[in-house]
N, C-alpha and C positions, 0 to 999 in steps of 0.2 A: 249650821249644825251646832246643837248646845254640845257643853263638854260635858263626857260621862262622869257618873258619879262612881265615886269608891266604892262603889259592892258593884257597879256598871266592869269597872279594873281590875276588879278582884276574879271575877267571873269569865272574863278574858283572857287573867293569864293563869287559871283553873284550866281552862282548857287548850290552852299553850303546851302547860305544863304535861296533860295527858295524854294530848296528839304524839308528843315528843320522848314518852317513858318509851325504853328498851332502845332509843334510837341515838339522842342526844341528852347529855345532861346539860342540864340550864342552871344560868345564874342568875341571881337577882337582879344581876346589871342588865344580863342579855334580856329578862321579861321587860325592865323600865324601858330600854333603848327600842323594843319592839312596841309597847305601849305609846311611847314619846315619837315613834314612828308616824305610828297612824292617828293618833291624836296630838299635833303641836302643843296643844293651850295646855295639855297635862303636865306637869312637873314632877319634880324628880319624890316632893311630898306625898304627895298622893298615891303615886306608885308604894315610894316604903308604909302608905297605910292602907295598899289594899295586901300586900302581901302580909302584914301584920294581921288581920283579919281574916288570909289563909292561914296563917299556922297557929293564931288560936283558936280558929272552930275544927281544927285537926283534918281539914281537907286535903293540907299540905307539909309536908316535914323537912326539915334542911337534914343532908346525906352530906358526909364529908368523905371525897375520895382525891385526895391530894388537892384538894381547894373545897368549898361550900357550895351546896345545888340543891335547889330546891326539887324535888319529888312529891309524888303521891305516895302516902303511907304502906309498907310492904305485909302482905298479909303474912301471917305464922302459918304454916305447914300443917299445926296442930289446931287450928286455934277453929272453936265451930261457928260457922256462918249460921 
């Protein structure tokens, strides 16, 4: 099996990250070690560059609640869809 590519990583822990709102907050270590999991040959690079590639196309945002966790963006109350 080839190794995935960084938008293949980024894509996987986008949906990590969504399965797991309201239940778990995640961290960047916990997506790489789930990453580095199921794909051995991936490294610890490529993880911090698919994650870099969630939070500058804003699919993703770091939340701080007594440590750093990556989340999906919270919507405004007011704000119109």
């Amino acid at each position: 099996m080839a190794a995935p590519t960084v938008e293949q990583i980024a894509e996987e822990m986008y949906q990590m990250v969504a399965e797991s709102m309201g239940k778990k907050n995640l961290k960047a270590n916990d997506l790489t070690k789930a990453i580095q999991a199921k794909y051995p040959e991936v490294d610890r690079d490529m993880c911090k560059a698919a994650i870099r590639i969630l939070m500058d196309s804003g699919r993703c945002v770091y939340a701080y609640f007594g440590g750093s966790y990556i989340q999906l963006p919270h919507k405004e109350g007011a704000a119109n869809e």
